[in-house]
C-alpha positions in Angstrom: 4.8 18.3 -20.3 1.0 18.8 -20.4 -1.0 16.1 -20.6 -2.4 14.5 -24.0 -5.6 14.8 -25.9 -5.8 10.6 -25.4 -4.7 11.1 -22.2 -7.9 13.6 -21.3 -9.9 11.1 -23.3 -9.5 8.2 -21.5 -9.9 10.2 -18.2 -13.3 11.4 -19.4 -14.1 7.7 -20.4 -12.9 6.2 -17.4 -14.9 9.0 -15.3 -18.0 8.1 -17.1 -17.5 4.4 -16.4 -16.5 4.7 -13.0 -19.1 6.9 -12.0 -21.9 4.3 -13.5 -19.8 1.3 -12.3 -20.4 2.9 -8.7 -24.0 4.6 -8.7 -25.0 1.4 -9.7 -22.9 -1.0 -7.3 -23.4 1.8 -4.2 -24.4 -0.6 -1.2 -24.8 -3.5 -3.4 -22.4 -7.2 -4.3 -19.7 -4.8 -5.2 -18.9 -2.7 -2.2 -18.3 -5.3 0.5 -20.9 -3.8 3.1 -24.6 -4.0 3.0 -26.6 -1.9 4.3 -27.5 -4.1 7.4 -24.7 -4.9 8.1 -23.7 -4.4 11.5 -20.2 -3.2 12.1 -18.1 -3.6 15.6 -17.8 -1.4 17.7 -14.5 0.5 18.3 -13.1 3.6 19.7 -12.8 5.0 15.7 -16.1 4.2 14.8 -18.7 6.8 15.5 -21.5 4.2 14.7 -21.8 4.9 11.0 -18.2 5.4 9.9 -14.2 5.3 10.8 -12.3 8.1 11.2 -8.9 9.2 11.9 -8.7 10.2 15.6 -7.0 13.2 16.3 -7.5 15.0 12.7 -8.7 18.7 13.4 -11.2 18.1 10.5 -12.2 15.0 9.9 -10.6 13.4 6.6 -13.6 11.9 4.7 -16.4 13.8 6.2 -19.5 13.1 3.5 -19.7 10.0 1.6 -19.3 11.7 -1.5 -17.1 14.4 -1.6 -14.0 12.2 -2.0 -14.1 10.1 -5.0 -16.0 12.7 -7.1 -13.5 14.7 -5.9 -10.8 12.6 -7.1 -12.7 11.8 -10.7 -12.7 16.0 -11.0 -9.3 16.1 -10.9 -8.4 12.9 -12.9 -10.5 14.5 -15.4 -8.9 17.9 -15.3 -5.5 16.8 -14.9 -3.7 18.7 -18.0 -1.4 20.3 -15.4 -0.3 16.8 -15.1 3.0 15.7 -16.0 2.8 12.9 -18.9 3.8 9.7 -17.7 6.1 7.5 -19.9 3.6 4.7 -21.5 5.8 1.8 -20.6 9.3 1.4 -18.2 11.0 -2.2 -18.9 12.7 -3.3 -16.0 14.1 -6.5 -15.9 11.9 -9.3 -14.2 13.3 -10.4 -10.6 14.5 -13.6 -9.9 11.9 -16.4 -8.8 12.4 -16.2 -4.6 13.4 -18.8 -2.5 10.6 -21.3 -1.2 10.9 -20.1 2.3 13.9 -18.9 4.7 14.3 -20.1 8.0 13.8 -18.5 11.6 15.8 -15.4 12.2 16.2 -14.7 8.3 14.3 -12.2 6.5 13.4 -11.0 3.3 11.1 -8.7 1.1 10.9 -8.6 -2.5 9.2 -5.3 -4.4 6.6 -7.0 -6.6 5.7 -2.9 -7.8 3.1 -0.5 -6.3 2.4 -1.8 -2.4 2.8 -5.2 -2.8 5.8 -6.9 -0.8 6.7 -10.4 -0.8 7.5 -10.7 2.8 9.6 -13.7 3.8 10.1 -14.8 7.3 10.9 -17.4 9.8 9.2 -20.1 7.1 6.0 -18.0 6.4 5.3 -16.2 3.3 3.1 -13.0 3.0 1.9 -10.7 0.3 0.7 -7.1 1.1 -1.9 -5.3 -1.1 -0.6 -7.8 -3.7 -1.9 -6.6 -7.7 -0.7 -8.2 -10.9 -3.6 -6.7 -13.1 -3.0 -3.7 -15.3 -5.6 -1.5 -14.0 -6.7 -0.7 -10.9 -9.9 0.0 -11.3 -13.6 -1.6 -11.2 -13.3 -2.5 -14.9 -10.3 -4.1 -16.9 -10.4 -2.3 -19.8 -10.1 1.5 -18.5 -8.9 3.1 -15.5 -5.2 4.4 -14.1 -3.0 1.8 -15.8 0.5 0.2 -15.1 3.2 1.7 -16.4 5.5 -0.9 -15.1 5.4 -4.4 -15.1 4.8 -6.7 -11.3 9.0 -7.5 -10.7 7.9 -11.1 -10.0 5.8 -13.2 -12.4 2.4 -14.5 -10.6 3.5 -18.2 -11.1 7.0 -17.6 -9.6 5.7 -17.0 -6.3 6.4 -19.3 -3.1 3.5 -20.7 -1.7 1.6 -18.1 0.1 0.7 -18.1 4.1 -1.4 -14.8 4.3 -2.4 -12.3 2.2 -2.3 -8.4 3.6 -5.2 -5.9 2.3 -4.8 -2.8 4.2 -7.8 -1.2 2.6 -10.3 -1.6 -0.1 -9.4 1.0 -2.5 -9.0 -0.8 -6.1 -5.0 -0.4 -6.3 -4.5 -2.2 -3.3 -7.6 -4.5 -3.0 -7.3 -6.4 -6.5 -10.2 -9.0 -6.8 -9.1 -10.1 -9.9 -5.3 -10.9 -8.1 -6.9 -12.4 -5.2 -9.0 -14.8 -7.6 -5.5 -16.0 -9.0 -3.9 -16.4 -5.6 -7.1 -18.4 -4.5 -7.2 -20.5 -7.6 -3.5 -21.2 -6.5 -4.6 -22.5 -3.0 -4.4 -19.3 -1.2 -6.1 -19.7 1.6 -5.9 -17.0 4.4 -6.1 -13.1 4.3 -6.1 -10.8 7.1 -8.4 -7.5 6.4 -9.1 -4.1 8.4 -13.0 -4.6 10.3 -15.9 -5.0 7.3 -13.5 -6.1 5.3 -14.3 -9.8 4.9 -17.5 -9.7 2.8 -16.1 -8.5 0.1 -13.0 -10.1 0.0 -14.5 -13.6 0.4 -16.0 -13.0 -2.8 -12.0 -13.5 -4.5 -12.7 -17.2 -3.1 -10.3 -16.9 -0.3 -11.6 -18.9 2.0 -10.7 -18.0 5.2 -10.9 -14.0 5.7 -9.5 -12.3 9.4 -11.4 -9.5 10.4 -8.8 -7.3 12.8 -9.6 -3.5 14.5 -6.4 -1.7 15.0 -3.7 -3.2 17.7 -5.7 -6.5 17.4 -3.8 -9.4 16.1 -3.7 -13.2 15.2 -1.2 -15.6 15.5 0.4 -17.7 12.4 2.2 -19.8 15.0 3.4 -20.0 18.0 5.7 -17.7 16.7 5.0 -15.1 14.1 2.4 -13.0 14.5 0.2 -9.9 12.1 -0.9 -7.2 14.1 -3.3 -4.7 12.6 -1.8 -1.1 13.3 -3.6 2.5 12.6 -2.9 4.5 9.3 -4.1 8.5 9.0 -6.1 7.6 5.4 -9.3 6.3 4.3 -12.2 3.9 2.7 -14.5 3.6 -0.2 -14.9 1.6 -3.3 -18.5 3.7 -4.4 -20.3 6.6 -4.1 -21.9 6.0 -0.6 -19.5 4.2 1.3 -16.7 6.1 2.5 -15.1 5.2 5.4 -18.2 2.1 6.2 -14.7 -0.2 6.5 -11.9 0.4 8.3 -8.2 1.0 6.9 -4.5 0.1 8.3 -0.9 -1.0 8.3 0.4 -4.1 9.5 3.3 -5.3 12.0 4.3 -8.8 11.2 6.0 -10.3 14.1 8.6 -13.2 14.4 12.3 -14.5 15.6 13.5 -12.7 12.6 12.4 -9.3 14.1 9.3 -6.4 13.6 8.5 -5.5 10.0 5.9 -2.6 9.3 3.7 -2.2 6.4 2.4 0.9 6.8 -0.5 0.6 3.8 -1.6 4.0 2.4 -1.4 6.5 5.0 -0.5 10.0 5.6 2.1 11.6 8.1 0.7 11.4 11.7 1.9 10.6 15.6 0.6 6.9 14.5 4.2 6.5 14.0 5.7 6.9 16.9 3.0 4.9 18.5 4.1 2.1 16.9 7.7 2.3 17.1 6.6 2.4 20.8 4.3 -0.8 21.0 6.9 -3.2 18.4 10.8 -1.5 19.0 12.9 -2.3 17.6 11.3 -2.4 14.0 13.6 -4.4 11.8 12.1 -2.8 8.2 9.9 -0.3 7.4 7.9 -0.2 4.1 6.2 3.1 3.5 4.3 4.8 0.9 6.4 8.1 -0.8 3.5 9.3 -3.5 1.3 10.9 -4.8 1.9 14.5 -3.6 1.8 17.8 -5.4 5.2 18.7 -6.0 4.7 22.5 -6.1 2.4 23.3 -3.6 2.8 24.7 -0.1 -0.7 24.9 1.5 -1.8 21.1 2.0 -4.1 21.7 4.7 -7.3 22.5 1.7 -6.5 19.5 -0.2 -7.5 16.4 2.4 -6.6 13.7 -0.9 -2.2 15.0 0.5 -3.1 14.4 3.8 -3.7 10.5 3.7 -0.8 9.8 1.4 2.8 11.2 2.5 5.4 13.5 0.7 8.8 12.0 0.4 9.9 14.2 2.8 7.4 13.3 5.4 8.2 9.4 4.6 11.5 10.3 5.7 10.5 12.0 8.3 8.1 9.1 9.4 11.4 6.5 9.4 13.0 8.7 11.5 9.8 8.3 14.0 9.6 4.7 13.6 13.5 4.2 14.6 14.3 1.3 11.5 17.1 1.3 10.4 15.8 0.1 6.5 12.6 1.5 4.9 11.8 0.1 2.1 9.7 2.9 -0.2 6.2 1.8 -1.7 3.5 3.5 -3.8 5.5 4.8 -6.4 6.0 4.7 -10.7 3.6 2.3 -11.3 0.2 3.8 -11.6 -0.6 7.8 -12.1 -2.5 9.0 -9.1 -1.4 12.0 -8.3 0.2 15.4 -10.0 3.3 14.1 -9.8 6.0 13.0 -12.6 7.1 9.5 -12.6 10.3 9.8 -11.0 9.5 12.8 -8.6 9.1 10.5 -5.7 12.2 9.0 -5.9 14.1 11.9 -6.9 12.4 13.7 -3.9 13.1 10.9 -1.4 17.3 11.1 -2.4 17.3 14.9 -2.3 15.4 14.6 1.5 17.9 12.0 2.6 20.9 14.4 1.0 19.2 17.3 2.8 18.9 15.4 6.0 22.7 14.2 5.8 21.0 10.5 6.1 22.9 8.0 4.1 21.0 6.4 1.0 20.4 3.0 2.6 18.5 4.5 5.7 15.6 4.6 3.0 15.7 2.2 -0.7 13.8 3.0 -3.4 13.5 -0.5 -5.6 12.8 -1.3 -9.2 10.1 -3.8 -9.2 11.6 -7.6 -8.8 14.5 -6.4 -6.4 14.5 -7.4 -2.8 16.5 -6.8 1.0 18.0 -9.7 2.7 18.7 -9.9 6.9 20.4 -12.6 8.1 20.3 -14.1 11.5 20.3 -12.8 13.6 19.4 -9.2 13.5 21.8 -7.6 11.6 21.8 -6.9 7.6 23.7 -8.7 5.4 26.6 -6.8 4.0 27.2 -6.9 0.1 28.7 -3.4 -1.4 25.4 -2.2 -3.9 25.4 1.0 -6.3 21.5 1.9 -4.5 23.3 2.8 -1.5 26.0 4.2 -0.1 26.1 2.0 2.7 26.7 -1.9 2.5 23.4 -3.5 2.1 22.5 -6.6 0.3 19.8 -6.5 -2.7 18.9 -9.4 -4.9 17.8 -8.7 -7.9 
């Protein structure tokens, strides 16, 4: 179905907006970097920006390029597929206050954001409860499905996870609310902090890739490398750095992988943390008709479901746990292409169902010490597995 009249409307009005919103902000309170700013060195930094090591051409060259880029085709969209304006699935259970040591478990809140429990700690990734995601509240890509977990029903909260500072997975107005609510720790990719501070967290963790900080004595966060990007304005692509995370513990090795497109990243880290015990991976956008990636650099930081699959095959887990997908439009695909791509792969592959979930927003995966699933018969798989809902 071709996209609407109001559709195209509110891209042109968002594209206005956003445009503004960022020649304005470029380098200013908004962007999390000033221009002075000095930023560490590291072996993917040439000095003035990050990049991806090992890409034949570099993804990101010119500061600009990319989110005009990305407004163009918002814009243009009418080869889109039409979204539906609302799905209503059923609110998740409020989750347990904490689990012990050697039990795990990770509740889909919708979009990337997880509610990791483990070994007594409690950790958010990319966490967003606001409707947009986009520098104003009143126009941008918007949710078409409810967060699976109300705000207030949340556990306390250890750490927060930002992977990268694009607006649907760095959410000021969500980390305000998790501040107000005595957050008080998040762990950011390098240049990072300055603009996450501003949320009122007030303890921000700067880590490069393979660096890492300890919770306690036992769990730890590791910062790990993703194949994607950075920039929240016109002029400051790739000026921070981007990643997944490994969060470490007695109950195991889960990976959040963040945004990221397929690379050999994988396999590096299913050699530094084996055995992972869960693997939560992005599986959209992605253009579903087209053959010839390699002109199109936006498909090369986010992953086809068949190259999610592929990428849990890498990391050896034996649970991924898909992310990025029916919540907000961001890509030329339909609403349920992802996950009707990702069951098709794992048919094609002769992998059972369970090797790779696809949740509804609110449903979660429980382990039980020690390192082996709980085993409850469930219609999303056709091996045992445990959900709760």
């Amino acid at each position: 179905m071709k996209g609407s009249g109001k559709q195209k409307l509110s891209r042109l009005l968002f594209s206005f907006v956003l445009v503004s919103f960022l020649w304005i902000g470029a380098c200013g309170p908004g962007t999390g970097l000033s221009p002075e700013k000095v930023q560490p060195v590291s072996d993917h930094f040439d000095g003035e920006r990050y990049f991806n090591p090992g890409s034949s051409a570099q993804i990101g060259e010119g500061p600009k390029r990319g989110i005009l880029g990305w407004v163009w085709r918002w814009i243009a969209g009418a080869d889109w597929p039409e979204w539906p304006e609302y799905v209503d699935f059923p609110l998740g259970v409020p989750p347990v206050e904490r689990v012990s040591n050697g039990n795990l478990q990770i509740t889909s809140v919708g979009h990337s954001t997880f509610l990791i429990q483990m070994d007594g700690f409690n950790l958010l990734t990319d966490p967003i409860w606001s409707d947009r995601c986009s520098p104003v509240s009143w126009t941008g890509p918007r949710r078409r499905t409810r967060p699976g977990i109300r705000l207030e029903d949340l556990p306390p909260i250890d750490a927060v996870l930002v992977s990268h500072n694009h607006y649907d997975h760095l959410d000021l107005p969500t980390l305000e609310q998790l501040a107000q609510k005595g957050v008080k720790l998040a762990l950011v990719p390098l240049g990072n902090r300055e603009l996450v501070r501003q949320s009122g967290l007030p303890a921000v963790d700067e880590l490069d890739w393979w660096q890492s900080v300890r919770l306690s004595p036992d769990v730890t966060v590791t910062l790990v490398p993703a194949q994607h990007f950075s920039s929240r304005t016109l002029w400051d692509r790739n000026r921070v750095l981007w990643g997944g995370f490994v969060v470490s513990g007695p109950s195991g090795n889960v990976y959040f992988a963040g945004d990221t497109g397929y690379g050999p990243h994988f396999q590096e880290i299913a050699r530094r943390f084996a055995p992972l015990r869960a693997a939560l991976l992005p599986i959209s956008p992605f253009q579903p008709k087209s053959a010839d990636r390699s002109s199109d650099t936006r498909l090369r930081v986010h992953m086809r479901p068949e190259e999610a699959v592929q990428a849990c095959l890498d990391l050896g887990a034996p649970v991924s746990i898909a992310a990025h997908y029916r919540v907000f439009q961001l890509g030329p695909d339909g609403f349920d292409d992802a996950v009707q791509g990702l069951a098709s792969t794992l048919e094609k592959r002769e992998l059972p169902t369970g090797v790779f979930l696809a949740l509804n927003p609110g449903q979660g995966r429980e382990w039980v010490a020690p390192l082996k699933p709980s085993l409850v018969n469930n219609q999303l798989s056709n091996t045992p597995v445990r959900l709760t809902n």
